[in-house]
C-alpha positions in Angstrom: -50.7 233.2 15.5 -53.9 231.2 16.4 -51.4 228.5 17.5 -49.9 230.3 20.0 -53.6 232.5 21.6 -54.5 232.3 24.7 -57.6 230.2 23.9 -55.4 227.6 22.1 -53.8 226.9 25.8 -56.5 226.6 27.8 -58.1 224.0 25.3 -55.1 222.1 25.2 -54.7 221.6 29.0 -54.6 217.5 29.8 -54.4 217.5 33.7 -58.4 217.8 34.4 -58.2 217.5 38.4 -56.1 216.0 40.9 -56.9 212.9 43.0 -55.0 211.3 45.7 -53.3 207.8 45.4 -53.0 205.0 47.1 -48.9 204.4 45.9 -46.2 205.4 48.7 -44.3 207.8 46.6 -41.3 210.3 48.5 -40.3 213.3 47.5 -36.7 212.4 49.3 -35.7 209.0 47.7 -31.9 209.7 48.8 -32.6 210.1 52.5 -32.5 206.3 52.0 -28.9 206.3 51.6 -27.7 208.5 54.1 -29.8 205.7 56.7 -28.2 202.9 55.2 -24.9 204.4 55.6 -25.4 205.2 59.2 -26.8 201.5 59.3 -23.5 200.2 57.7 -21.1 202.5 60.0 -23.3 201.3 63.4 -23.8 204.5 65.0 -26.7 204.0 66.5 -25.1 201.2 68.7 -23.1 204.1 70.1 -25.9 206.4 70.3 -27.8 203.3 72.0 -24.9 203.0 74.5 -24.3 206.2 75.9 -28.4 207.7 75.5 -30.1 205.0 75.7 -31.0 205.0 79.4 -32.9 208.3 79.1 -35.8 205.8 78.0 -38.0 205.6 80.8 -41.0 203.6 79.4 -41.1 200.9 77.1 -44.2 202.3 75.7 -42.5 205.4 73.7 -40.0 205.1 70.8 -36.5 203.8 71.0 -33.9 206.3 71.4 -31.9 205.0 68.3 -35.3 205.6 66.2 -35.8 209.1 67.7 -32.1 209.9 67.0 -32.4 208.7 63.4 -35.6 210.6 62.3 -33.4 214.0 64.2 -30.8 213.3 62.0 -32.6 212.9 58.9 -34.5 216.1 59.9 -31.1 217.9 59.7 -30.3 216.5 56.4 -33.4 217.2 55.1 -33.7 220.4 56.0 -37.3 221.0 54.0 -38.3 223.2 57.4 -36.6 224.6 60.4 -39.3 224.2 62.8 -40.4 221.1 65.4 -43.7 221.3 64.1 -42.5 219.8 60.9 -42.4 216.7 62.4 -46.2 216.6 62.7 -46.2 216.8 58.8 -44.4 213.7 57.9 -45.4 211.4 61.2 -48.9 211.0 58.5 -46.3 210.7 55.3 -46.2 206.9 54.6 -43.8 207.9 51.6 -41.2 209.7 53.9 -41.5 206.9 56.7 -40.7 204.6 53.7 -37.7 206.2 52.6 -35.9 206.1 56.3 -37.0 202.4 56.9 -39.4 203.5 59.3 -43.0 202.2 60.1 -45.5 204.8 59.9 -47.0 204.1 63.4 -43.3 205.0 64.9 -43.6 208.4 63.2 -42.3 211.1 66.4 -44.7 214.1 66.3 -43.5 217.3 67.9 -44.7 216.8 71.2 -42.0 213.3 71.4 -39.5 215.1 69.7 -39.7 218.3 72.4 -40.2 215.7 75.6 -37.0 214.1 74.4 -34.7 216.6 73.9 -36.1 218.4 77.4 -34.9 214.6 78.8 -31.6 215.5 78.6 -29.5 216.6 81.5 -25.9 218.4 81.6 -24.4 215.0 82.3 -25.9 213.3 79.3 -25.3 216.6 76.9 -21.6 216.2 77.9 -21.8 212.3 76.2 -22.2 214.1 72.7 -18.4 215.3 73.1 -17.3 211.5 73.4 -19.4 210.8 70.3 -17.7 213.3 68.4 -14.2 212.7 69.8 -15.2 209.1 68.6 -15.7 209.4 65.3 -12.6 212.1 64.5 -10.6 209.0 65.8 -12.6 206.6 63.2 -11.7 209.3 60.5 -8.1 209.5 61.6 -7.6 205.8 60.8 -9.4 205.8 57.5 -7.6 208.5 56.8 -3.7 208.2 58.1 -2.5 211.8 58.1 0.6 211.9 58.7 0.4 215.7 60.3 -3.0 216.5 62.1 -3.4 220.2 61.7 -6.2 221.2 64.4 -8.0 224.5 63.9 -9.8 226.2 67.6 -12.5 229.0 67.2 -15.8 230.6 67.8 -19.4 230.3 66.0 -21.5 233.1 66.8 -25.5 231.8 66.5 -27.7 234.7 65.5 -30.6 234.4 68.0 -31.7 238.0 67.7 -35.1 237.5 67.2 -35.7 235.2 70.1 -38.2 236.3 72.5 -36.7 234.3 75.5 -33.5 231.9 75.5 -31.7 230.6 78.3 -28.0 231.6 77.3 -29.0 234.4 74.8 -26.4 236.9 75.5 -24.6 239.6 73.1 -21.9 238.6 71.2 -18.7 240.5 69.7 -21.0 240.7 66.7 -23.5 243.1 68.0 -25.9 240.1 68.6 -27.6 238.4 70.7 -27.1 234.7 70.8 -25.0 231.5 71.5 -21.0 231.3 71.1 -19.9 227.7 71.1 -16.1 226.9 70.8 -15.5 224.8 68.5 -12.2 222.7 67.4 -12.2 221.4 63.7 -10.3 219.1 61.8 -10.5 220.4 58.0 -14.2 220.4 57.4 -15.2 217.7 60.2 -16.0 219.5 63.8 -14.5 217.4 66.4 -15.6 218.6 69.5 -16.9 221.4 71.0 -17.8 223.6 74.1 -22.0 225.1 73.8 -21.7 228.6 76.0 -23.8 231.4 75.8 -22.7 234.9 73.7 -20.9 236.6 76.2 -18.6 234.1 77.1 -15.2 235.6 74.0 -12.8 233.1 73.0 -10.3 232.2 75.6 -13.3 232.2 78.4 -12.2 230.2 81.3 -10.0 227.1 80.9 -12.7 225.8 78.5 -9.6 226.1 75.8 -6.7 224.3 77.5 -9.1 221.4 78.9 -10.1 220.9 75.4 -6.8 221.0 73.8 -5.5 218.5 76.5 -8.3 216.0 76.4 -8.1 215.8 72.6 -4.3 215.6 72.1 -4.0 212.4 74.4 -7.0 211.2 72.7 -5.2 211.2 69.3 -2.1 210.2 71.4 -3.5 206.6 73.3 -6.3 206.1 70.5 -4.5 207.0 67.1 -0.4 207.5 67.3 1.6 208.5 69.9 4.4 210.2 67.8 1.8 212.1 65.2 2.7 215.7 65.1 -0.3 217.8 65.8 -0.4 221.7 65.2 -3.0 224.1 66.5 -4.1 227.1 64.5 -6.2 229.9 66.8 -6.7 233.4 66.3 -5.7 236.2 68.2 -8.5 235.7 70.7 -6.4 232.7 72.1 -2.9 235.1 72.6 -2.6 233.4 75.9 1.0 231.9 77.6 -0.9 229.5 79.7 -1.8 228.1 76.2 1.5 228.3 74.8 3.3 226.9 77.8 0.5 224.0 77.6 0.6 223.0 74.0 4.4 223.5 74.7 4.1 220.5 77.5 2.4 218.5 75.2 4.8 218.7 73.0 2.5 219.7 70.3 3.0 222.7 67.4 1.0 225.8 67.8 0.6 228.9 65.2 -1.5 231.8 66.8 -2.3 235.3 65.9 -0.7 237.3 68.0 -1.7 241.4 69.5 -0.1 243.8 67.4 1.8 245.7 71.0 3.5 249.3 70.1 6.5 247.6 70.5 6.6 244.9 67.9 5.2 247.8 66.1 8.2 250.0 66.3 10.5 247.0 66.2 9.1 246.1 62.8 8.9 249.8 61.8 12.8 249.8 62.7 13.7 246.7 60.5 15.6 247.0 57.8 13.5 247.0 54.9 16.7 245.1 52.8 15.4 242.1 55.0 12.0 241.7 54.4 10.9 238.7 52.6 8.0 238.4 50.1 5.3 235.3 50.7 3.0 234.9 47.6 -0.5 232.6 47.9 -2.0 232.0 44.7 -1.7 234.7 41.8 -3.0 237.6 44.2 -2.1 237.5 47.7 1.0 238.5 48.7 2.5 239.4 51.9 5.6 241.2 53.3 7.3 239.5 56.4 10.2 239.4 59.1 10.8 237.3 61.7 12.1 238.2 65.2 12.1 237.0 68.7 9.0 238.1 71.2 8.7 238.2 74.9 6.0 240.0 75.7 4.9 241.1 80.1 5.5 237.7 82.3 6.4 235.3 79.6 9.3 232.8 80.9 11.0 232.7 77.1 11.3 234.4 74.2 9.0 232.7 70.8 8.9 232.6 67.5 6.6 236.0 65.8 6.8 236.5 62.3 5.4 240.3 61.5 3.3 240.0 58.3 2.1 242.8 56.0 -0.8 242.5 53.7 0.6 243.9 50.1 -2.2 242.7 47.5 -5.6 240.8 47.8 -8.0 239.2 45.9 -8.9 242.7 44.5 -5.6 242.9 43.3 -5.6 246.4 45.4 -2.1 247.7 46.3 -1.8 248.7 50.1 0.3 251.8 50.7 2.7 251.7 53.4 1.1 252.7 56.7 -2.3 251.5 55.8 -1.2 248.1 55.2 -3.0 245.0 57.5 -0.5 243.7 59.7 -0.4 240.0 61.2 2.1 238.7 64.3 1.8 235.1 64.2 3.4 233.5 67.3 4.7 230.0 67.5 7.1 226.9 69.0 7.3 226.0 65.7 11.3 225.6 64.7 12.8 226.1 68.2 14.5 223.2 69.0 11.8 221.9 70.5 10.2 218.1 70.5 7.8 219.3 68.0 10.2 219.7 65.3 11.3 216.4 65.8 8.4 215.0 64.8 7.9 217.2 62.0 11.5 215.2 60.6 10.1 212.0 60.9 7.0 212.4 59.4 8.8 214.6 56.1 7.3 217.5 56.9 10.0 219.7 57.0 8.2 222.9 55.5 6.1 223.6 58.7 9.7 224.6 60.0 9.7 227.1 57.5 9.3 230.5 57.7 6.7 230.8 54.5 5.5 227.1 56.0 4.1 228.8 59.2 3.1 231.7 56.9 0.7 229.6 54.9 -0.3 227.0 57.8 -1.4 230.4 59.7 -2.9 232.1 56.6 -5.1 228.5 55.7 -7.1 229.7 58.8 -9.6 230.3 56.1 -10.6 227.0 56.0 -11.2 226.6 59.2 -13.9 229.3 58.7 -15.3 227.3 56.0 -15.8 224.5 58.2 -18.9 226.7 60.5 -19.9 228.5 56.9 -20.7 224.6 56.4 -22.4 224.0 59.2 -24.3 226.7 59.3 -25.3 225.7 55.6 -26.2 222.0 57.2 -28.3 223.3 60.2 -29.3 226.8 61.4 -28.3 229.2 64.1 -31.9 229.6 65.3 -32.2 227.0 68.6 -36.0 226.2 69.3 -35.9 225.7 73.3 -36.2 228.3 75.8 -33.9 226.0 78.0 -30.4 226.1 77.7 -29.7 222.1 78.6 -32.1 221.2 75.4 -30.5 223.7 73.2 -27.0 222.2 73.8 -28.2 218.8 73.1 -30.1 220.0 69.8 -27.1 221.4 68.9 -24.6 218.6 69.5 -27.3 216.3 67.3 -26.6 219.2 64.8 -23.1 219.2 65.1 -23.1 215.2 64.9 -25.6 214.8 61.9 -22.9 217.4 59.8 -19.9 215.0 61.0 -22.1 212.0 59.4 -23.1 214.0 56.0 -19.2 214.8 55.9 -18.0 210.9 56.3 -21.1 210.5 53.7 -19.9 213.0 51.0 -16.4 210.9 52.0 -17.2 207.2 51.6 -20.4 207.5 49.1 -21.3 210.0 46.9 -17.9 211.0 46.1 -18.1 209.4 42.5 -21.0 211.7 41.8 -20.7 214.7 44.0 -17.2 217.0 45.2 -16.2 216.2 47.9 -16.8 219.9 49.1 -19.8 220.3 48.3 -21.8 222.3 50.9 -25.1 220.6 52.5 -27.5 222.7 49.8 -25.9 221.1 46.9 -26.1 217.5 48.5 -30.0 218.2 49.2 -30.9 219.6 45.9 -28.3 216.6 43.9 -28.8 213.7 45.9 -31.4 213.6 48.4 -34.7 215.5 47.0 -35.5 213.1 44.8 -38.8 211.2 43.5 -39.0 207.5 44.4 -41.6 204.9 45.0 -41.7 202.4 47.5 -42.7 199.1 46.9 -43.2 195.2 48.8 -42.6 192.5 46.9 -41.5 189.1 46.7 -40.4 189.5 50.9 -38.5 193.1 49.7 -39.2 196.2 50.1 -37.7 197.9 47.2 -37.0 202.0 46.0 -38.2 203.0 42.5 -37.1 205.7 40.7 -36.6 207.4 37.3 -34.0 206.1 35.1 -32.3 209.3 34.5 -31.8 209.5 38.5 -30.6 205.6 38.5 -28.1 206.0 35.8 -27.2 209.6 36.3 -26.5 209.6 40.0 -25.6 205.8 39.9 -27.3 204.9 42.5 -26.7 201.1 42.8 -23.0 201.9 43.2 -23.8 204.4 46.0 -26.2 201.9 47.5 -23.3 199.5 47.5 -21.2 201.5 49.0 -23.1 202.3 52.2 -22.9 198.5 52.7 -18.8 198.2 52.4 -18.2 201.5 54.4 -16.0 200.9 57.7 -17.8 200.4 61.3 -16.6 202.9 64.2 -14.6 200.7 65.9 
């Protein structure tokens, strides 16, 4: 009992005080891997190409530099806020760990007069970027289908006091609605706007869909089958007609009309089909023709019905969700074509187009991700230095996706969200030393052996460049 008193601890306390040292130690030892993978791809050649310019004065910082302590900000993530940057411009440990000198440190104040530098025309540049690297991914990769998901990210900006863009959004909020295309879990372009501007605003969706698909088409394959999966918001026949021009697949959502209501009411029930995902979704469906006000031709709808989810909940009849999806899929067209000589022969399916539409889901994960990697909370009352803020966001997730890719796969899943990465991987304790003409990283032998991290380091240098 005397062992365990109160006056047994304090007499057996060993730390006395706490001094400051002269060492450089880090607190984010893996930060050094993410810059020398970007080092080993060469992006900041690119970001040097296309943003350098906006260096006015040999005096400041480089753009690559200021580019590379934004990104590492991102991955960081230890504080939302521009101030943060004054903290670590006087962290020689930090500095250290991106290869940085201290004296080129960006406080705030650089950080702010450099993202209020960009103009429209040079925010637009961070769409070629992205488009740039899906096309590096696509030939690592090699799919042989390129499924392509289009939607909308609503950025809670509530609590703003004044934004330039800030509108209400079909959530009840006020903020920014970007549209946003996504390939899996890389985002590979999109569209800033403000909240009030709903999913199929403008021709913002068509332009995109045409400048990607003869992107993929000139820089990639020309015969690649490509299929677009939208949401209702997007029920639209100048999209159909274009994607049906392109000779590319689509599978929409469509609007659930009183008549393909009562037609589906009116089928006979002998003719329904069951679709099962997994061991507790299932689904009723039919499939019919659909012409719906102007349209030129009839299309493909397939009328779902939700029977059990997740919950294992039965639906009754009437109270049942019900899904239209609308496609070109399996029409004769070129589309299906390609879908032969690539083996793909289930997208011409009726449960095919069933599950391509229904793995929508994923595409949602893609902005849960993002939002994990970044934040929804823009820091500029400007709307130009917002966008750009949030295309280096949007960038900076595209490079920690390639990295989860190309080197820490051994150690980490693949889909792991940018949380697990930080707390894993990159917030960890190191020491940075010079000797013998080398600066080398020290850290614990648990961390070396346990998160191998001579492998990873050697991976970052065999990576593939964007060509």
């Amino acid at each position: 009992m005397i062992k365990h008193s109160k006056n047994y601890r304090q007499n057996e306390l060993k730390i006395r005080r706490i001094e400051a040292t002269s060492d450089r130690l880090t607190g984010r030892a893996g930060l050094s891997l993410f810059v020398a993978y970007m080092h080993g791809i060469q992006v900041f050649s690119w970001l040097d190409r296309w943003f350098g310019s906006i260096r006015k004065s040999k005096k400041g910082l480089n753009i690559t530099e200021l580019f590379k302590q934004a990104l590492c900000f991102f991955v960081d993530a230890t504080s939302r806020r521009l101030t943060y940057f004054d903290q670590i411009s006087h962290d020689e440990g930090y500095a250290g760990s991106i290869e940085t000198p201290i004296e080129n440190m960006a406080s705030s104040d650089q950080m702010k007069r450099f993202f209020k530098a960009f103009a429209w025309t040079r925010v637009f540049l961070f769409r070629r970027l992205l488009q740039t690297l899906f096309i590096w991914r696509l030939r690592i990769k090699q799919p042989d289908v390129i499924e392509l998901g289009i939607d909308t990210m609503v950025m809670d900006n509530d609590d703003a006091k004044c934004r330039h863009g800030v509108k209400p959004t079909y959530k009840k909020k006020k903020g920014f609605q970007p549209l946003q295309m996504n390939w899996g879990r890389f985002i590979v372009d999109a569209v800033f706007r403000s909240g009030n501007k709903h999913s199929n605003h403008g021709d913002a969706v068509q332009n995109m869909i045409k400048h990607m698909v003869l992107k993929i088409r000139f820089e990639y394959r020309g015969d690649v089958p490509i299929i677009i999966r939208m949401d209702s918001g997007f029920f639209d026949q100048k999209i159909f007609a274009l994607c049906e021009l392109l000779h590319i697949g689509y599978v929409c959502g469509g609007k659930v009309y009183k008549d393909i209501k009562q037609m589906a009411d009116n089928w006979d029930k002998s003719k329904w089909k069951r679709f099962e995902c997994g061991k507790n979704k299932a689904w009723q469906y039919v499939e019919f023709g659909c012409k719906q006000g102007n349209w030129h031709k009839f299309r493909r709808a397939i009328f779902c019905r939700l029977m059990h989810d997740d919950s294992k909940q039965l639906y009754l009849p009437g109270f049942r969700p019900d899904t239209v999806i609308i496609t070109n899929i399996g029409q004769g067209e070129a589309i299906d074509g390609m879908l032969k000589k690539a083996g793909a022969m289930d997208y011409m399916t009726t449960q095919g187009l069933v599950a391509c539409y229904h793995e929508r889901g994923s595409d949602e994960l893609a902005n849960r991700a993002l939002k994990d990697f970044g934040h929804e909370q823009l820091p500029f009352k400007r709307f130009a230095p917002n966008a750009a803020w949030y295309y280096t966001m949007l960038v900076g997730h595209f490079l920690l996706e390639s990295f989860k890719e190309d080197v820490s796969a051994p150690v980490l899943p693949i889909g792991s969200y940018a949380s697990t990465v930080r707390r894993r991987l990159i917030d960890i304790a190191g020491k940075i030393v010079f000797h013998g003409k080398e600066t080398v990283l020290k850290v614990s032998r648990a961390y070396l052996e346990s998160l191998r991290l001579p492998e990873l380091f050697r991976r970052c240098e065999e990576v593939p460049i964007i060509a």
